[in-house]
Every structure is written in C-alpha cells, then in structure tokens.
C-alpha positions, 0 to 999 in steps of 0.5 A, a space after each residue: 912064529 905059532 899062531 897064537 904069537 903072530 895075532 892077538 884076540 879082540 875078546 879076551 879068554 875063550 873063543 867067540 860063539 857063533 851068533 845062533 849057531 850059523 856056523 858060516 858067520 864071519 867076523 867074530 874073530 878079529 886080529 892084529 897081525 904081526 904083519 900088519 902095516 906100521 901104525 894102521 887104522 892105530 896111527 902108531 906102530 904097535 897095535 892097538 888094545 881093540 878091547 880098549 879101543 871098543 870101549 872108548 868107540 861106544 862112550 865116543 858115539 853115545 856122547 854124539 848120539 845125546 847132543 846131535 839127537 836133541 836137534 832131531 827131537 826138537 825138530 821133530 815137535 816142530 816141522 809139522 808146525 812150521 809146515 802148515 804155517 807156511 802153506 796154512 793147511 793142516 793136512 800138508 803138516 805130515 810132509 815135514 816127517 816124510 821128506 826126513 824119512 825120505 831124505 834118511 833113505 836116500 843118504 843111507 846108501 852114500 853115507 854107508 859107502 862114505 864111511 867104507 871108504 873113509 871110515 866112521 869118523 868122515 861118514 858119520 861127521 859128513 851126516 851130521 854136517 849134512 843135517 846141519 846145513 838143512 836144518 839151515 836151509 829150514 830156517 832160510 825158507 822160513 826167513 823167505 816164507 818159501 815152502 818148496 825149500 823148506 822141503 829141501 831142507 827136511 830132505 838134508 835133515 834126513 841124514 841126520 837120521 841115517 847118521 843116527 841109525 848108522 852109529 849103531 853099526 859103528 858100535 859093533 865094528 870092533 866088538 866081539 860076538 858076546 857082547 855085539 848086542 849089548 854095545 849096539 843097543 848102548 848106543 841105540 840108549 843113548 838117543 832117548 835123552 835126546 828124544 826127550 829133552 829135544 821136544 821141550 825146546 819149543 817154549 825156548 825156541 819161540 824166544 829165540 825166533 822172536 829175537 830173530 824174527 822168524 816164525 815160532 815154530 822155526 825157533 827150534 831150528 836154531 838149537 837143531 843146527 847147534 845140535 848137529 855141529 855139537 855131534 859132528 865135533 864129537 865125531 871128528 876129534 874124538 872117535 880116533 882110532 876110526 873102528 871101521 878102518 881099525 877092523 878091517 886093518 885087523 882082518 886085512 893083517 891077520 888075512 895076509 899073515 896067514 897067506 905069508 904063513 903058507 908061502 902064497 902072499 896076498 895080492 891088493 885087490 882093485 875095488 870094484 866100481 860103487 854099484 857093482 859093490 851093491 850088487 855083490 852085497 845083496 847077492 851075499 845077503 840073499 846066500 845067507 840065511 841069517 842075514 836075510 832073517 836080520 834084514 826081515 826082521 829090521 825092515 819090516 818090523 819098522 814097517 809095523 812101527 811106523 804105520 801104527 804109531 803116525 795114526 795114533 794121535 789122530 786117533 787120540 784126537 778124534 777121541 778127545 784127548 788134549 795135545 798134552 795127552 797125545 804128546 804123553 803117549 808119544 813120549 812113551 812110545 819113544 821110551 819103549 823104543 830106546 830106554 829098555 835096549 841095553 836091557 834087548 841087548 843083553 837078552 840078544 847076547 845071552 839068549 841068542 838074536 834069533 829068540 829075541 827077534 821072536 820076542 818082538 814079535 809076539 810083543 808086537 802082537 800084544 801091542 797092536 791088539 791092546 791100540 786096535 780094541 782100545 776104542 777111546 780107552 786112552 790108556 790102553 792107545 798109551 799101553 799098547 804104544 808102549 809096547 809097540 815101541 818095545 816090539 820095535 826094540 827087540 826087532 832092531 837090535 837083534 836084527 841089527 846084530 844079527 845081520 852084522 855078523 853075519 856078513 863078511 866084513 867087505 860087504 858090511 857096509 854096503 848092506 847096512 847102507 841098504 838095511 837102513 835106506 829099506 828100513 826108511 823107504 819101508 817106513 814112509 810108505 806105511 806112514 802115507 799109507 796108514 791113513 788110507 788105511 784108517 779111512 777105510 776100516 778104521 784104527 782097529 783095522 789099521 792094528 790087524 794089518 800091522 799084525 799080519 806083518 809079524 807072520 813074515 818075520 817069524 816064519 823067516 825066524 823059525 826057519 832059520 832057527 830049525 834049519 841051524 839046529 838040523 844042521 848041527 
C-alpha cells in the first residue's frame, strides 16, 4: 500500500507551509492511518473527514464562547462593586480582577493537563463548571456578607478565564498551517458579544437581586452561573469527535503505520509522571526558537495590555470624565481586542506570524504614546486604548499560533497550559504594579515602561526572522 493510499491529508490539495519558515515545525501535517485504531477519538470505524470535523469544532467553541463570555462580562462590570460593598472601601475594589487573574493562573496548568488526558470536550466543561460553582460561592458570600469567601469564589471564577483562553487552542488542534491563525482568532472573535452584551446586565441584575434579597451588585452573578453552565452544555454535548483526542489519534496511527511499514512496530510508551511532563515541555520550548518567540510575544505582550489598561480609568477619573466616559473607553478597548482578530488572522496566515508579531508592537508604540502624551484629551486616552487593544490582538493571535505549531503535539498541552498560567501571572503583577508606578511618575510614565516592554519582544522576533532566512 503506497503511502498516499495508507493516510489521507487534513488540508485539502497541496502540502502545508511551515509556519515562517522553521522548517523543524511539527504538526502541520496531520493523518488518518489505515492503521489506526477502529473508531478512535471518530467514535466509528471509518475515519473521519477532519477538514469537516475542524469546521464544526470552530462554530462548537465560538458558540460556548458567546453564551459563557456574558457571565465573564457581566461579572466583570460588577465584582469591583460588590468588593467595596462588603468591606466599604474603595481601594480594596481592584481585588475582585486580581483573584480572577490570579485564579485563571493557577487553573491553566490543570486545566491543560486535564484536557491532555481527557481531551477538550472534559478540560474545557471542567473550566466552566469550575466558573460556575465560584460565581455560586460569590453570591453565597454575598448572602453571608462574608468577604474572605467572596474572594474564594473570584479565585474559581478564574477558570472561567483560563477555559476561555484555552478554547482558542482547541481551535488550532485539527487545523492546517494555512488557515491555523484564521480558525484561532474566529474563536478569540467570538468573545467580544460577550464582553459587550455582558456589561449591560447591570440594570437587570439589580432586579434579580432585590428579588432575592442580595446586594445589587451581586445581582449579575446570577446570569454569570447561568452563563457558564449555558457554555459547559455546549461543550459536553456538542464538541464531538473531541479535536484533541482525534489529532493525536491521527499522529499516533500515521506514526505507527509508518513504523509497520518499516517492519519495526511501535511499542506504547509509559506516560511520565505530571510534573515530570512539565519539565520536558519547557525544556522543549526553550530548543525552539520559534516557540520561545510565540510565548515572548504572548506573555509580555499582555504584560504591556494589562498594566496601561487598569490605570486608565483612574487616569479618566482624575481628569473628569463621568463613569459613562470611562465605561466608553473601556468598551473600546475590548473592541480592539477581540473585533478586528479574524481580520489578525488572516494577516497572521497570509503574511506570516512573525510580521504580525512585529505589527503589534509597533502598534503598541503608537498606542501608548497617544494614552502617555493624552494629559486630559479624553479622546486621545479613547484612541490610544484602542490601539492598545489591537497591539494586543496582533500579539495574541500570532503568538498563540506560533507557538502551537511550533511544538510537537506531545508537549502541546503542557506548554499552552503554562503560556497561559504566565500570560496571567504576568498580567496581575502589571496590574498591582501599575498603580505604584502612576504614583511615582504619573500616567505618561506609566505609557514609557509599557513601551520599553516592546523592545524584548522584538528583538526575539527579528532574530528569529534573520536567523530563519540565514538558514534556508
């Protein structure tokens, strides 16, 4: 049996590029071995058509990412609130965003290795059940008036977060290297009905928590539980054949056909032990250069979002601008974050991750420039937010892929796991830091450290870009 005959090609016609030429890239090529297990990760005994099985994965996930991200929206515009209602102080509010960043940084990692184990269709349902139960505990805690549980349960709405940054992932398990970008920044899309339908809940959720006796911040809460059992649904009955366990059955059968071919069959390897996983993932993470250029780029460049965008409003504030100014602005920025990615994507596909990667910084640039020298021009705070969040755009997606298929598929997990327990970590240090930061030289300076962080990223990025074209 040729080749050709034993395993068909995910993408159809001619053979997948290497993503900005690494030509050590893995993955591109997935297969369905004649000699892969009866039914698979397919659940039947022929295989799949994967082309069709990615194009039903990306509208599964875009669908769990609308309904669940209103709960993370509406939450969102209300846990500063029910924070200083319970302790009566105003600069304890910021503690609400930091256990959810803190929460979605410890969950990312078991979350990750749930799904390696289980595949998408548990890690993903786990993260939002996960979400659900804290957003339970909130209200609990607003029922008790008890603040110390009231962080507890911010902590578990966290995973509704890492569950939402790790669906972009499940995007690019079944997808090829032409289209990889474009399938993850879909779903990334996908959040921004969400984000902004989520915060108009307020006015509703105040009704709901008079009628159950709860303060009126916590009212939101209520559609946030809802939210998130809404997307663990669509999760667990929908997102079937699971892309995960499908991808890797489709290497696992094309490995072994292979091995059968040359007459040396392949035995099942023991897994290694958790940690020991860890460890071997970032140990092959740091041999790879265009993985450590994905991760730079995703890391820091949320690095560089969070700390400019948490002192924003403050900043408005100060210059007297009114909460529906500030809320604006805010919307805004989350536009630029999520609207414009399937347009990122196509960029990252047609001209390459690296080139976009670059793109988001020098949009970066721009935007803290305009927000740093804005004094009190509101619209120039607007503008530059919205570019901040587009700089952020270009960073995520593009790195996102990048690192994805740059990493063999059995470390794929493990590392984004860790990618986005660092994008987190990353995020609530530059927001607790930020306001130190105004304090000491205002929000300009705040805008000229941001911008220093560009120079990392694109130093990784031009190097690797020279040293893929001295290579080839």
């Amino acid at each position: 049996m040729t080749e050709a005959a034993d395993a068909q090609q995910l993408r159809p016609g001619g053979k997948p590029e290497r993503p900005d030429g690494d030509e050590r890239s893995h993955g591109d090529d997935i297969r369905i071995s004649a000699t892969a297990p009866p039914g698979g990760a397919g659940g039947s005994g022929t295989p799949p058509d994967l082309a069709a099985v990615q194009r039903r994965t990306v509208k599964v996930l875009m669908s769990a990412q609308v309904v669940a991200g209103i709960g993370m929206g509406s939450m969102l515009s209300s846990g500063g609130l029910l924070v200083e209602h319970l302790t009566g102080s105003e600069g304890a509010a910021g503690l609400a965003t930091t256990m959810t960043t803190l929460g979605a940084a410890l969950l990312s990692v078991p979350l990750a290795a749930l799904s390696r184990a289980r595949g998408r269709r548990t890690g993903l349902g786990v993260g939002w059940l996960v979400a659900a139960a804290g957003a339970l505990t909130v209200l609990a805690a607003a029922r008790l008036g008890w603040f110390p549980l009231m962080l507890a349960g911010m902590l578990l709405v966290g995973s509704g977060t890492a569950a939402n940054l790790q669906s972009r992932y499940a995007a690019a398990d079944l997808a090829t290297s032409a289209t990889r970008a474009r399938s993850l920044s879909l779903v990334v899309w996908s959040t921004t009905l969400g984000s902004v339908l989520g915060p108009n809940l307020s006015g509703p959720g105040e009704a709901v928590a008079r009628a159950l006796a709860l303060p009126e911040a916590a009212g939101t809460f209520v559609f946030s539980v809802a939210a998130f059992l809404a997307g663990w649904l669509v999760i667990r009955l929908r997102l079937r054949p699971d892309p995960l366990l499908l991808a890797a059955a489709a290497q696992a059968g094309a490995a072994a056909g292979s091995a059968e071919r040359e007459g040396n069959p392949v035995p099942a390897a023991p897994q290694p032990a958790f940690l020991a996983r860890m460890g071997t993932a970032m140990r092959h993470v740091a041999t790879r250069p265009a993985a450590l250029t994905g991760l730079t780029a995703l890391v820091i460049g949320h690095a560089v979002m969070v700390s400019v965008m948490t002192m924003t409003p403050v900043h408005l504030a100060h210059h007297g601008a009114s909460l529906s100014v500030v809320g604006f602005t805010i919307s805004l920025h989350i536009a630029g974050m999520y609207a414009l990615s399937p347009l990122v994507g196509w960029a990252a596909d047609r001209l390459g991750r690296v080139p976009v990667i670059l793109l988001g910084q020098a949009v970066y640039v721009v935007a803290t420039l305009l927000a740093g020298t804005s004094g009190g021009d509101r619209w120039a705070v607007t503008a530059g937010l919205f570019l901040l969040g587009s700089g952020w755009s270009c960073a995520t997606v593009a790195g996102s892929t990048l690192l994805t298929e740059s990493i063999d598929a059995e470390h794929r997990s493990e590392v984004q796991g860790v990618s986005d327990t660092l994008m987190n970590l990353v995020g609530a240090a530059g927001g607790a830091l930020s306001g130190g930061l105004v304090a000491l030289v205002g929000y300009g300076g705040l805008n000229a450290a941001a911008a220093v962080l560009v120079v990392p990223v694109s130093a990784c990025a031009l190097f690797f870009s020279l040293r893929t074209r001295l290579t080839r």
